[in-house]
C-alpha positions as a printed Julia matrix, in Angstrom:
106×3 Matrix{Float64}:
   0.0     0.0     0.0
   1.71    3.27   -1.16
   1.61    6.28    1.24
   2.53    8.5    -1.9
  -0.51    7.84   -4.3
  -3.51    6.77   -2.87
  -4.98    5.44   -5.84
  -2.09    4.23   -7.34
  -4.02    1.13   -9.94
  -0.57   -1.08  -10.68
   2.64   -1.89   -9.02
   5.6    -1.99  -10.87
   8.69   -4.01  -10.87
  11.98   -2.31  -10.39
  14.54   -3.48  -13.12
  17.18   -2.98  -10.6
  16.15   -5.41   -7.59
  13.7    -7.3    -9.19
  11.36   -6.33   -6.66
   7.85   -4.72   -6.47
   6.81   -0.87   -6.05
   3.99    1.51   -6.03
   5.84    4.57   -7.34
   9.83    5.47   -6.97
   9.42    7.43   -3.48
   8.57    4.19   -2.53
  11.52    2.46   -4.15
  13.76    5.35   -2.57
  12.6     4.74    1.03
  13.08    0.95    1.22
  16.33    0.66   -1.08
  19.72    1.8    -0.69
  20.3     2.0    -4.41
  19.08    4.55   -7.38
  15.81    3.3    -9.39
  17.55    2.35  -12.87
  15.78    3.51  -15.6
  14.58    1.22  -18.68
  12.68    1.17  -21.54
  10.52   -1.49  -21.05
   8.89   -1.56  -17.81
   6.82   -4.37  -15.81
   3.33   -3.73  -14.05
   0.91   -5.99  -12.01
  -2.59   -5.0   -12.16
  -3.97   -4.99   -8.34
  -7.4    -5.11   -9.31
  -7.09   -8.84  -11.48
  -3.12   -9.62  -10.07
  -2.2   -10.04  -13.35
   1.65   -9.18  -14.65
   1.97   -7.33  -17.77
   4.71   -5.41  -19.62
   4.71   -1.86  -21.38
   7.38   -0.57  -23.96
   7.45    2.83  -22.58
   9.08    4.05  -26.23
   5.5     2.49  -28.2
   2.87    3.98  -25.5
  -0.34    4.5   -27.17
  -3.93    5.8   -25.4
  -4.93    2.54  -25.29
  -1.6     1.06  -23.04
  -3.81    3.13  -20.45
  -5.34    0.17  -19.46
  -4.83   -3.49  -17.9
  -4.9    -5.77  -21.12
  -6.49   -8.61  -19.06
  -9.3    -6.74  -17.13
  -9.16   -3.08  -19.02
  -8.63   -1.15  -15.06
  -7.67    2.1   -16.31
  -4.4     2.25  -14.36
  -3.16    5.68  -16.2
  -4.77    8.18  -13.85
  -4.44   11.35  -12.0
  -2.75   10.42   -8.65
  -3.78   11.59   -5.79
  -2.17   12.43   -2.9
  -2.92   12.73    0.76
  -2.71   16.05    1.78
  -3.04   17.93    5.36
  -6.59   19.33    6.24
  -8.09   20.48    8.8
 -11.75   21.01    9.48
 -14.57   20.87   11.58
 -17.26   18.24   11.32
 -20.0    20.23   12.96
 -20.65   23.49   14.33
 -18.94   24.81   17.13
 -21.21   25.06   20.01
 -19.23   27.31   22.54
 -20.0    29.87   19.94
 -23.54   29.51   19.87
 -24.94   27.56   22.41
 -28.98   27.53   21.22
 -28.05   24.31   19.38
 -27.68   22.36   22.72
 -30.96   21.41   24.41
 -30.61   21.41   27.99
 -33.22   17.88   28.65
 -32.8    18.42   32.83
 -35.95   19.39   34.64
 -36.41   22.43   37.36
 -37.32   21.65   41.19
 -39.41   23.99   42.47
């Protein structure tokens, strides 16, 4: 699961280690080598687990997509990002939202 891209639709095998990776920050955390660059690069499909390879000199619009289940793994990442907010209103500035359910003694 990649903390960089949280929709990331394919892993992909680094020609260096032979091993598997959501994107190269990835890579560069949990290696102590560089990524090597190639031309032809391996993905696996996380939606069927299937392996495929891409030449990344011949991509056409339709490489965009897993050629065993057509996922649409060429998409705009997104990443987390910092927020904060508030889920409701704020009641110590007004108060008339809070209904006071005890009962007066006389």
């Amino acid at each position: 699961m990649c903390k960089h891209i949280l929709n990331a639709q394919v892993s992909v095998r680094a020609a260096c280690c032979k091993r598997w990776f959501d994107c190269p920050q990835c890579h560069a955390e949990n290696s102590t080598h560089e990524l090597k660059k190639t031309s032809e690069i391996i993905f696996l499909c996380k939606k069927c687990k299937k392996a495929f390879r891409k030449d990344v000199n011949e991509c056409e619009e339709a490489d965009e997509y897993c050629p065993h289940c057509d996922n649409q793994y060429v998409i705009e990442a997104k990443t987390p990002m910092a927020a904060l907010g508030v889920e409701g209103e704020d009641a110590r500035v007004d108060n008339r939202l809070i209904k006071d359910d005890r009962t007066k003694i006389i």
